[in-house]
N, CA, C and O atoms as a DFTB+ gen file, in Angstrom:
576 C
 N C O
     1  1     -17.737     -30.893     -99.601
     2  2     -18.438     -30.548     -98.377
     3  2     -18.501     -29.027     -98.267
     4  3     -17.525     -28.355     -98.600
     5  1     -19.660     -28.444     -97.795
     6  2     -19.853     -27.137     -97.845
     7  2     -19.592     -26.685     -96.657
     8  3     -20.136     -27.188     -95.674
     9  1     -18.816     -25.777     -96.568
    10  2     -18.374     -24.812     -95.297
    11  2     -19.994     -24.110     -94.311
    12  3     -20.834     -23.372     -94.826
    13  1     -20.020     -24.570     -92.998
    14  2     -21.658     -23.997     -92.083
    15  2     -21.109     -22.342     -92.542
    16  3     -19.921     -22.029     -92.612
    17  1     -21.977     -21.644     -92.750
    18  2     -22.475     -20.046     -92.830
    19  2     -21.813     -19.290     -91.136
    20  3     -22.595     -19.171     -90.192
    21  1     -20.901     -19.025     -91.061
    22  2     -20.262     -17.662     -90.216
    23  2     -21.644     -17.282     -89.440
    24  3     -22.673     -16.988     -90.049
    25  1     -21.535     -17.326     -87.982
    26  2     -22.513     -16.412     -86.865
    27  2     -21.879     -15.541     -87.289
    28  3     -20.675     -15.479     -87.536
    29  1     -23.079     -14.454     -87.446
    30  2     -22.889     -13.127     -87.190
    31  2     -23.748     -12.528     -86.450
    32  3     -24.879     -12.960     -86.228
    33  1     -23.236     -11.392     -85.971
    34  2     -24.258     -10.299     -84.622
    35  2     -25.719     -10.592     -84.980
    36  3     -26.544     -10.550     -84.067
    37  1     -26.061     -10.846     -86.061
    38  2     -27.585     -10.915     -86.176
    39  2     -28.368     -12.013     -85.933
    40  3     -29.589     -12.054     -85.786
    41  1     -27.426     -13.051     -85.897
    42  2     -27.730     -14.366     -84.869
    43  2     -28.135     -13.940     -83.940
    44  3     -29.330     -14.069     -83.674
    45  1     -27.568     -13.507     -83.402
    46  2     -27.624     -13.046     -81.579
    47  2     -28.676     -11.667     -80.943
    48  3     -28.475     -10.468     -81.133
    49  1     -29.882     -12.340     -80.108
    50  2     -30.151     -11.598     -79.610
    51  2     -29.626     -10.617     -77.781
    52  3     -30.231      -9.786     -77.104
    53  1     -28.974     -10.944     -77.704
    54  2     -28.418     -10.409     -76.136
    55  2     -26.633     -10.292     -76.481
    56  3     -25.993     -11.192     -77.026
    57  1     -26.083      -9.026     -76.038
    58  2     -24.722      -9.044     -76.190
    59  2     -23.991      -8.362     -74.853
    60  3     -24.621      -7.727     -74.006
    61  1     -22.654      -8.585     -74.813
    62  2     -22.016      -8.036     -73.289
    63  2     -20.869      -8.244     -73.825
    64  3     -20.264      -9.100     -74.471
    65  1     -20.661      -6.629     -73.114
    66  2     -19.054      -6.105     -73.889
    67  2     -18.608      -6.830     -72.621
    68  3     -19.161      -6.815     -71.520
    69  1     -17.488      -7.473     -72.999
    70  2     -16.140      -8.095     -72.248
    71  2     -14.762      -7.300     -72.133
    72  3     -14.192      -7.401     -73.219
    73  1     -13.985      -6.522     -71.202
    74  2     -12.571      -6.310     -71.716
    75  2     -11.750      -7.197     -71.180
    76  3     -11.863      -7.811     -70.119
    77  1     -10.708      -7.235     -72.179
    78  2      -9.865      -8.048     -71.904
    79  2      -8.874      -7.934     -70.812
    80  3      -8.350      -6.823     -70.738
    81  1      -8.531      -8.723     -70.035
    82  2      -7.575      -8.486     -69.476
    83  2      -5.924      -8.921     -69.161
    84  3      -5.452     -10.057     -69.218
    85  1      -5.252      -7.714     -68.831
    86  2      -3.283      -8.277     -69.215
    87  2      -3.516     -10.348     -68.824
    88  3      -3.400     -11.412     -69.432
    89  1      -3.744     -10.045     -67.983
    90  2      -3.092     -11.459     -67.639
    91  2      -4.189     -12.491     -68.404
    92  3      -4.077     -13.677     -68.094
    93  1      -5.372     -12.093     -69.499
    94  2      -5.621     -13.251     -70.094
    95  2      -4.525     -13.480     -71.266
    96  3      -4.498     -14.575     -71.829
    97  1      -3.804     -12.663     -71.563
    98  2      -2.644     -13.044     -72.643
    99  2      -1.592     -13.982     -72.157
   100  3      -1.006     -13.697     -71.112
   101  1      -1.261     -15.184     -72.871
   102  2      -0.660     -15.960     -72.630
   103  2       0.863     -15.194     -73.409
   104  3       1.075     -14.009     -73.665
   105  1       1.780     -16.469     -73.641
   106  2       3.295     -16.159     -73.900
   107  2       3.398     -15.968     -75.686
   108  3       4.137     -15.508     -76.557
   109  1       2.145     -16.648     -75.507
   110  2       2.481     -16.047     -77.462
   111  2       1.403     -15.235     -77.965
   112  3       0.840     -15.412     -79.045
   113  1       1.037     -13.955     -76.768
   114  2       0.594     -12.706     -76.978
   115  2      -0.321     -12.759     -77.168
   116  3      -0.872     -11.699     -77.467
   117  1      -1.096     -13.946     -77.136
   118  2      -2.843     -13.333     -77.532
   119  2      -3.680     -14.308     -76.858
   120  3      -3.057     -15.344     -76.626
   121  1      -4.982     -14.317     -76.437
   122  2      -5.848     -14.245     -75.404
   123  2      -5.767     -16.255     -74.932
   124  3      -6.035     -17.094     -75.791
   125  1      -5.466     -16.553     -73.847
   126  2      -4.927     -18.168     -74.087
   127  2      -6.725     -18.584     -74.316
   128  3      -7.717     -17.872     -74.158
   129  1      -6.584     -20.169     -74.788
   130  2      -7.823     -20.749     -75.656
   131  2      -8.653     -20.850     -74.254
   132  3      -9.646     -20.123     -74.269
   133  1      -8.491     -21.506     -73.178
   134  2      -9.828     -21.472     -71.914
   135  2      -9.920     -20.279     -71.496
   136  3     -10.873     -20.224     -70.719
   137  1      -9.297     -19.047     -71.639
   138  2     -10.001     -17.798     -70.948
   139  2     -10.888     -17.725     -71.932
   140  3     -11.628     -16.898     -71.399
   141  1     -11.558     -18.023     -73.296
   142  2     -12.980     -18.063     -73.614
   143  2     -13.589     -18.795     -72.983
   144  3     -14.789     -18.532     -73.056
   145  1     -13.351     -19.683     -72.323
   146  2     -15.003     -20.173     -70.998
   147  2     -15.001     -19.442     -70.597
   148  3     -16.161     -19.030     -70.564
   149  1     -14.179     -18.619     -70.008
   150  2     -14.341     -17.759     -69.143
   151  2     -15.942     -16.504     -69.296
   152  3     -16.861     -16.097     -68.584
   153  1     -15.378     -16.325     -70.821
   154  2     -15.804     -14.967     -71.427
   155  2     -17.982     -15.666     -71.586
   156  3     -18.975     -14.947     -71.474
   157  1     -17.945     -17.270     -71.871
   158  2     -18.954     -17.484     -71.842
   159  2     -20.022     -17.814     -70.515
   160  3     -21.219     -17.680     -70.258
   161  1     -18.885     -18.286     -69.914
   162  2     -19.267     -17.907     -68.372
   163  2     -20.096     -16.952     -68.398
   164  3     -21.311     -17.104     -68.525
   165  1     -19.381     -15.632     -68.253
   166  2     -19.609     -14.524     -67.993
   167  2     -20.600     -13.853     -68.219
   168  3     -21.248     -13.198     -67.403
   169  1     -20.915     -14.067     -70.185
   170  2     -22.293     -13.216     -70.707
   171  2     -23.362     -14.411     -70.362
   172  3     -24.517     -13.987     -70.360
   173  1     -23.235     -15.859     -70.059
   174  2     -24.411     -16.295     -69.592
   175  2     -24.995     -15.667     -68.281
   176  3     -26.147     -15.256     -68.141
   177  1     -23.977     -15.667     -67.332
   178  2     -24.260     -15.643     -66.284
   179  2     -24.945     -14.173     -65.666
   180  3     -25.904     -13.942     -64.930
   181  1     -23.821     -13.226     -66.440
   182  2     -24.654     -11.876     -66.369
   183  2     -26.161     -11.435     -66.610
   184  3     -26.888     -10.664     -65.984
   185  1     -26.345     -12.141     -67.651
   186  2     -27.468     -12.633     -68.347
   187  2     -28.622     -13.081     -67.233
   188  3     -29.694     -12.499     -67.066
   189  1     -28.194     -14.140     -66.581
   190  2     -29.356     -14.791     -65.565
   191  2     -29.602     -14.476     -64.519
   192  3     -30.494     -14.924     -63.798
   193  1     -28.352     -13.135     -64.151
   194  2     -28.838     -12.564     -63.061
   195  2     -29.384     -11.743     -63.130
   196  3     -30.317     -11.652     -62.332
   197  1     -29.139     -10.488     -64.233
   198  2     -29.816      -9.285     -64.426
   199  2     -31.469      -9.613     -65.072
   200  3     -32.428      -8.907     -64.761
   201  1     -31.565     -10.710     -65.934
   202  2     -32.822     -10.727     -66.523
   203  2     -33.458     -11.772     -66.046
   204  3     -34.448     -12.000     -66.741
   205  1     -33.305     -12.712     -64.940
   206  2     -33.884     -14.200     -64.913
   207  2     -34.328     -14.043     -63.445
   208  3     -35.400     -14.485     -63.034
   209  1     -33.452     -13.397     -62.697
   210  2     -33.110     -13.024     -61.363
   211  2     -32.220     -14.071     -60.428
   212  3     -32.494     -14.005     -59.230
   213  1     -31.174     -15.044     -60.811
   214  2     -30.436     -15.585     -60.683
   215  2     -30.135     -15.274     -59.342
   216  3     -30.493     -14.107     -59.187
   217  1     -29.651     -15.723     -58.267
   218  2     -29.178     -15.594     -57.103
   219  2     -27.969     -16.441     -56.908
   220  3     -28.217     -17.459     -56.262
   221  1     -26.834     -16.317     -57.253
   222  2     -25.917     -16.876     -57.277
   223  2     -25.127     -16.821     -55.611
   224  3     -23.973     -17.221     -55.455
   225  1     -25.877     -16.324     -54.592
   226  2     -25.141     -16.757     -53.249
   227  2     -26.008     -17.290     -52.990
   228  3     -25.834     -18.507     -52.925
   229  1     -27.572     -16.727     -52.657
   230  2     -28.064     -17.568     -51.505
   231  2     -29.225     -18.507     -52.304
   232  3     -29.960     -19.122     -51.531
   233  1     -29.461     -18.680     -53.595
   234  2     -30.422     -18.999     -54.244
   235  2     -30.586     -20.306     -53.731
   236  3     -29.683     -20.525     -52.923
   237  1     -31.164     -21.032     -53.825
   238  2     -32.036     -22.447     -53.801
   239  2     -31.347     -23.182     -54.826
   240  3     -30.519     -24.045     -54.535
   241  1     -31.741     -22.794     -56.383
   242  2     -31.533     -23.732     -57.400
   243  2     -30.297     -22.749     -58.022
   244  3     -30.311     -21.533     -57.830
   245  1     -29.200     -23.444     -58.809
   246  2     -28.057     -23.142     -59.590
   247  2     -27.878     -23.851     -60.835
   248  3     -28.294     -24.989     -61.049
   249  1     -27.070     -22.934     -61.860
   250  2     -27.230     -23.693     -62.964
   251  2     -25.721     -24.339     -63.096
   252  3     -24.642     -23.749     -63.029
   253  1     -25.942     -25.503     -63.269
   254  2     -23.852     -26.075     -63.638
   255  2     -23.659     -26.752     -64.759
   256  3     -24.370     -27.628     -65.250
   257  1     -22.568     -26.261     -65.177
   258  2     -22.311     -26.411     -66.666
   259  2     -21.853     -27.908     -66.681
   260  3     -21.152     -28.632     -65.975
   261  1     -22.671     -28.031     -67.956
   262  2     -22.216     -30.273     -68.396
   263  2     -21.241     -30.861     -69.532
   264  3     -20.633     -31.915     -69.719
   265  1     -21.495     -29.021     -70.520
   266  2     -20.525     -29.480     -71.390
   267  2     -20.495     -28.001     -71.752
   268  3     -21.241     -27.105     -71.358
   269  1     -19.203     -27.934     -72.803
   270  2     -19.234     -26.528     -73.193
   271  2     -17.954     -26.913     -74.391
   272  3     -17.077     -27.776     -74.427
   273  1     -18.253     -26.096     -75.064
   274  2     -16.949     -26.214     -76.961
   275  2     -16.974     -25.072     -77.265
   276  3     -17.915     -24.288     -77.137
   277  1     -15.684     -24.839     -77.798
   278  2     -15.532     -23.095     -78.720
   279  2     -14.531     -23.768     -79.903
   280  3     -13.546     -24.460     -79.646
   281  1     -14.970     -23.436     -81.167
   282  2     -14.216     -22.976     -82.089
   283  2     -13.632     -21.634     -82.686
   284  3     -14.314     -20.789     -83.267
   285  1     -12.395     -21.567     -82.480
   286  2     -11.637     -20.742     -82.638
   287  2     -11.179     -20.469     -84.500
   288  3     -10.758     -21.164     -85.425
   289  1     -11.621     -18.866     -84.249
   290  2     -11.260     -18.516     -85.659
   291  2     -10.815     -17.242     -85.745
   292  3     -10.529     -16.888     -86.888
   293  1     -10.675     -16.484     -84.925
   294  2      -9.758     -15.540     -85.001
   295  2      -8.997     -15.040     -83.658
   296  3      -9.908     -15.084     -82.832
   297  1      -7.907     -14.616     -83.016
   298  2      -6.944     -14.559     -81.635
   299  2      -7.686     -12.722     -81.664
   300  3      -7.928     -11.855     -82.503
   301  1      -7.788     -12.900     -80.339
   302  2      -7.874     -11.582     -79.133
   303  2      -6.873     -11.632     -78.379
   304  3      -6.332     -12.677     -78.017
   305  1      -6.458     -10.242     -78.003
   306  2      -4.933      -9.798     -77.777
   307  2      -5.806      -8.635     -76.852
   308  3      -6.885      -8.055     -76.976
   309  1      -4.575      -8.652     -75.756
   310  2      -5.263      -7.668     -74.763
   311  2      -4.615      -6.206     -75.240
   312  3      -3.546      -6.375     -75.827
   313  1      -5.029      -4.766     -75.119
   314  2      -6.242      -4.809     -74.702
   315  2      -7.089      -4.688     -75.798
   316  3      -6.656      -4.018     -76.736
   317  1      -8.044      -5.112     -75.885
   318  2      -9.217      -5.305     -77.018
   319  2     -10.196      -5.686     -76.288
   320  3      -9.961      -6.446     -75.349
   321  1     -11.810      -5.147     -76.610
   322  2     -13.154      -5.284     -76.049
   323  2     -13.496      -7.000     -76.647
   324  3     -13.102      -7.504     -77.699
   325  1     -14.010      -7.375     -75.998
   326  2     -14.752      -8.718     -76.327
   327  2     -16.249      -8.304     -76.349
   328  3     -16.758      -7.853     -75.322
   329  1     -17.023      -8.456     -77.582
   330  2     -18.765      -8.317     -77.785
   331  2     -18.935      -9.498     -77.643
   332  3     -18.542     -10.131     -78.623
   333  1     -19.507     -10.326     -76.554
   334  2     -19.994     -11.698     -76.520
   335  2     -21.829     -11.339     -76.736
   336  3     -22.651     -10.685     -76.093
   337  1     -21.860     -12.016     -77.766
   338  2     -23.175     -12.375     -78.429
   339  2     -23.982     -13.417     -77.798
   340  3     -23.080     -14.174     -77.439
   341  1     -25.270     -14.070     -77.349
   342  2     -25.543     -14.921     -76.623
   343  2     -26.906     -15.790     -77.137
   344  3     -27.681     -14.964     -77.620
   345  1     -27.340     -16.813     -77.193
   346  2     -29.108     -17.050     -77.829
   347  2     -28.802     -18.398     -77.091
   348  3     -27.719     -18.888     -76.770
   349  1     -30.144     -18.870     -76.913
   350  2     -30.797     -20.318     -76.699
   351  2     -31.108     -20.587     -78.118
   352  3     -31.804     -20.119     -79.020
   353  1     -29.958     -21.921     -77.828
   354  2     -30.286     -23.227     -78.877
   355  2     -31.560     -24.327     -78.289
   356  3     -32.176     -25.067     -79.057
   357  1     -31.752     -24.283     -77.148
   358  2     -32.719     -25.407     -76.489
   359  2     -32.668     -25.202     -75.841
   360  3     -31.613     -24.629     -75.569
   361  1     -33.824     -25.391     -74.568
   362  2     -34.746     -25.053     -73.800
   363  2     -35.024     -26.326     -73.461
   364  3     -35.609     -26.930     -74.361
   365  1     -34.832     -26.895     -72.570
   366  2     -35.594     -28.557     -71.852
   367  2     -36.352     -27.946     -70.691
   368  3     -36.313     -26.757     -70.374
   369  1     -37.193     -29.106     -69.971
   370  2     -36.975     -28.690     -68.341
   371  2     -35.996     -28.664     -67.327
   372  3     -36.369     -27.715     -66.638
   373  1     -35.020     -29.099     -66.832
   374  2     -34.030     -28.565     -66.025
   375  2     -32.291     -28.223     -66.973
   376  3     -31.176     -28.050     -66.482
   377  1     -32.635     -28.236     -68.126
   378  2     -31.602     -27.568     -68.871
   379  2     -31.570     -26.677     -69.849
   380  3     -32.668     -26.175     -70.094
   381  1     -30.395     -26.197     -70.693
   382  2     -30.668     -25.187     -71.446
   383  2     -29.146     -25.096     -72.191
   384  3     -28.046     -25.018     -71.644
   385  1     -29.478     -25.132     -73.628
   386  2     -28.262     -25.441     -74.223
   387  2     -28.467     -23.769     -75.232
   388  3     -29.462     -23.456     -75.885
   389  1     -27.226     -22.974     -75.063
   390  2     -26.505     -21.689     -75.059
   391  2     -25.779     -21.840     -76.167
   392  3     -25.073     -22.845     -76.251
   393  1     -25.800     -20.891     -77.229
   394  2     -24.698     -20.540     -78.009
   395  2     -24.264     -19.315     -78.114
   396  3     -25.069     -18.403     -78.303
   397  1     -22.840     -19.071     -78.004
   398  2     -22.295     -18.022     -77.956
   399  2     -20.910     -17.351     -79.085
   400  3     -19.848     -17.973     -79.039
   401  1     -20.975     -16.434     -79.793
   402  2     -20.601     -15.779     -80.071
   403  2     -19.359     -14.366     -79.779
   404  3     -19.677     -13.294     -79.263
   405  1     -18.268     -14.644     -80.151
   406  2     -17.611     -13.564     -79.486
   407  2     -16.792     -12.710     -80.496
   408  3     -15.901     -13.128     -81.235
   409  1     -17.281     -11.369     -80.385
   410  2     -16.900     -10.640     -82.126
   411  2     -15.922      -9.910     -81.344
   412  3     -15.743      -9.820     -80.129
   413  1     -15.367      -9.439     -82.295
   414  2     -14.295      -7.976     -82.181
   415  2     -14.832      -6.907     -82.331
   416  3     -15.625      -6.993     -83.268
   417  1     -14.816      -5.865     -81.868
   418  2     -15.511      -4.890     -81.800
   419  2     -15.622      -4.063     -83.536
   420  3     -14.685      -3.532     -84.133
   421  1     -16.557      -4.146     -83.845
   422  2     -16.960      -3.447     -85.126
   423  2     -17.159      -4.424     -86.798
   424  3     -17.386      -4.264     -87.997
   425  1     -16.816      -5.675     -85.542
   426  2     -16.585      -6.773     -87.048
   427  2     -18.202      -7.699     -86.565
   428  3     -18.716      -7.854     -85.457
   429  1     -18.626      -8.158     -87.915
   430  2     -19.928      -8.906     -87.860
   431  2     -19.795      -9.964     -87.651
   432  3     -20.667     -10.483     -86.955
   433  1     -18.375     -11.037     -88.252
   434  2     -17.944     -12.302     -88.317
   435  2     -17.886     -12.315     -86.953
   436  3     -17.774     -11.289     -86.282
   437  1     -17.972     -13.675     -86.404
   438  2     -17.511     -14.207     -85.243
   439  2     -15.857     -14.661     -85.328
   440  3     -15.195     -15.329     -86.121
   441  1     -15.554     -13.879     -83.993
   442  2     -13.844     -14.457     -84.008
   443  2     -13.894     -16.084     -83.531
   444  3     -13.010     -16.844     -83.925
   445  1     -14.709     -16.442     -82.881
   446  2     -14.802     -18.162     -82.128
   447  2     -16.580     -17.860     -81.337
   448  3     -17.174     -16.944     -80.767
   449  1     -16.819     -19.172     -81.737
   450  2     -18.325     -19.291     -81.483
   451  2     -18.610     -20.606     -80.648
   452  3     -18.441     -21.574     -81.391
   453  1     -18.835     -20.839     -79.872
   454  2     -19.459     -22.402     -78.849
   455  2     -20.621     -22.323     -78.342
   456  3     -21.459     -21.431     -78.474
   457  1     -20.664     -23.364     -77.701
   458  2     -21.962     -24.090     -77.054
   459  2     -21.886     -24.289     -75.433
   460  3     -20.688     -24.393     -75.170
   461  1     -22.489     -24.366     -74.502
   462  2     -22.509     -24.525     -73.155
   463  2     -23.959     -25.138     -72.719
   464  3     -25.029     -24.660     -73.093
   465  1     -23.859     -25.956     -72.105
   466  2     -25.033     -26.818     -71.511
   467  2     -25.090     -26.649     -69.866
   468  3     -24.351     -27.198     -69.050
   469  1     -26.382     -25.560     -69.566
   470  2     -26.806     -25.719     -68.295
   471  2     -27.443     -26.619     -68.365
   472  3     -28.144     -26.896     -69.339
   473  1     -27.253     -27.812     -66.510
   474  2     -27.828     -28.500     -65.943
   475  2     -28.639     -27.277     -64.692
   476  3     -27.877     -26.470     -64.160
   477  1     -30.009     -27.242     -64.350
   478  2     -30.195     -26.631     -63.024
   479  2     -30.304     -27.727     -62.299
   480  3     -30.587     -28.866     -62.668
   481  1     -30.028     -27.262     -61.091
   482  2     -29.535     -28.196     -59.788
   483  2     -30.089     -27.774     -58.411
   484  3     -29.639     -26.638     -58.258
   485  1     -30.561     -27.975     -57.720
   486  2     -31.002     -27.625     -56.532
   487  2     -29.741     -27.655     -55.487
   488  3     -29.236     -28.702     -55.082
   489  1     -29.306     -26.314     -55.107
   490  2     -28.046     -25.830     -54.090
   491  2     -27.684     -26.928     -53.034
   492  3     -26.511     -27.101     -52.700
   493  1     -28.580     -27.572     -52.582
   494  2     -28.549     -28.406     -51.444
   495  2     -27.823     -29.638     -51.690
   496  3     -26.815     -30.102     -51.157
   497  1     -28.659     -30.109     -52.729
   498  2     -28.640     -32.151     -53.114
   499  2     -27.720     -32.210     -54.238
   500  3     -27.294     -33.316     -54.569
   501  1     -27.275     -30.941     -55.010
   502  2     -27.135     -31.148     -56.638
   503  2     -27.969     -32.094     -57.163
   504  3     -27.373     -32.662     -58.078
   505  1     -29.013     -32.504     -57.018
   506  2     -29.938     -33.058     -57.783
   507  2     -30.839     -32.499     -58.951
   508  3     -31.893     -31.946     -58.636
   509  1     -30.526     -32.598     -60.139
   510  2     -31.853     -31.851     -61.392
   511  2     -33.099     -31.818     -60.846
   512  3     -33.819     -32.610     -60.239
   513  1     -33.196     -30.092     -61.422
   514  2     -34.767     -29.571     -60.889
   515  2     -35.404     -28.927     -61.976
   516  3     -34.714     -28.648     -62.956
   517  1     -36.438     -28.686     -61.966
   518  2     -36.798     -28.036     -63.497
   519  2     -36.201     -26.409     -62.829
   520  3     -35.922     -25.951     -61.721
   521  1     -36.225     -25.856     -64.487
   522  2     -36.283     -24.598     -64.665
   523  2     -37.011     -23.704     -63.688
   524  3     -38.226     -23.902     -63.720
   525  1     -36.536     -22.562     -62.627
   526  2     -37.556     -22.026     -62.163
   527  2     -38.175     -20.892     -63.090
   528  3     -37.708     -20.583     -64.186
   529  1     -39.297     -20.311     -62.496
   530  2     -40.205     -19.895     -63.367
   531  2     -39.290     -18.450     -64.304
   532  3     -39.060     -18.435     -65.513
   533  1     -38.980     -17.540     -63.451
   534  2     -38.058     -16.419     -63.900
   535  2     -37.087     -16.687     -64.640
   536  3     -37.216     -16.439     -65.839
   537  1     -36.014     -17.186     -64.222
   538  2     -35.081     -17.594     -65.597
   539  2     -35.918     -18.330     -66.755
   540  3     -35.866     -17.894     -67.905
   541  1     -36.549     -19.249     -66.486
   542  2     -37.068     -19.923     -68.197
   543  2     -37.342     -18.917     -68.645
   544  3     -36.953     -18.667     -69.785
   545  1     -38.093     -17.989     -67.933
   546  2     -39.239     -16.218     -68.729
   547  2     -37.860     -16.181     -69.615
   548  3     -37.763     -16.749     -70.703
   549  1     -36.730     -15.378     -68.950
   550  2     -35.698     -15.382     -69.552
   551  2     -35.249     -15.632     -70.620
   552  3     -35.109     -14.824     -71.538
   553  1     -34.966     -16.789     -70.630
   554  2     -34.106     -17.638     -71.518
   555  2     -35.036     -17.786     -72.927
   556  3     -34.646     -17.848     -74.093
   557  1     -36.757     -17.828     -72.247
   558  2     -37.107     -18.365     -74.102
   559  2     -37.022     -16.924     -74.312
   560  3     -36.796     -16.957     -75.522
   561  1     -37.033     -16.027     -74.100
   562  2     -36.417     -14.426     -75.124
   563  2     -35.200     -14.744     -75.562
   564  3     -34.909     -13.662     -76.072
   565  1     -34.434     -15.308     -75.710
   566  2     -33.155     -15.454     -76.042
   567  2     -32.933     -16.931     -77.161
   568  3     -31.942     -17.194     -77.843
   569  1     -34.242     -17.721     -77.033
   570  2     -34.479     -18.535     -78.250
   571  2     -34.370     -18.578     -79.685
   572  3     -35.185     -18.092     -80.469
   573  1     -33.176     -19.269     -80.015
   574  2     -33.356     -19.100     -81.670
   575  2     -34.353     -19.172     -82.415
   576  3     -34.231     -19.007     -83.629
């Protein structure tokens, strides 16, 4: 069986430096395994507000996550920068499946790479709504 080909930065079109912080280090010194949701959280979300126009207090529609995986291949230790790398794997109408990338600063390999699945939801009902028009603009720039 052949080993999948290493993400590297050139996968990725959109990136966001992350720093780490003391208290994401757990007891055996290096960054614990769910503070990476965290980190993917983060460059999505930054992402949909600065370029999509996301309104994360008073908006109408929100995006909520359905599933999300990281494989881990190399430990972050605070303090150290996190480069989270970001692209659309898929594009539906009220979803959008994310892969992300998170390098060490100056290295091409990915230290741990996953997946995250927005559902959009209308704020009110949580009921699926399509994509509004600004974020999709968004997101297909960020299409593999």
């Amino acid at each position: 069986m052949t080993e999948p080909v290493p993400a590297t930065r050139a996968d990725y079109p959109q990136f966001l430096t992350i720093p780490t912080r003391w208290m994401d280090n757990d007891i055996y010194g290096h960054v614990n395994n769910v503070v990476y949701y965290s980190y993917f959280d983060t460059v999505i979300n930054d992402y949909l507000i600065r370029a999509g126009g996301l309104d994360i207090h008073d908006g109408q529609v929100i995006g909520v996550c359905a599933e999300s995986a990281c494989q881990y291949k190399a430990a972050f230790a605070f303090p150290e920068a996190v480069e989270a790398g970001l692209k659309v794997a898929h594009l539906g109408k009220r979803s959008v499946r994310y892969e992300i990338a998170l390098f060490k600063q100056g290295r091409d390999e990915a230290a741990a790479t996953g997946s995250f699945v927005h559902v959009f939801v209308e704020r009110a009902t949580m009921k699926a709504v399509p994509i509004p028009d600004g974020l999709r603009a968004a997101l297909e720039k960020l299409q593999a």
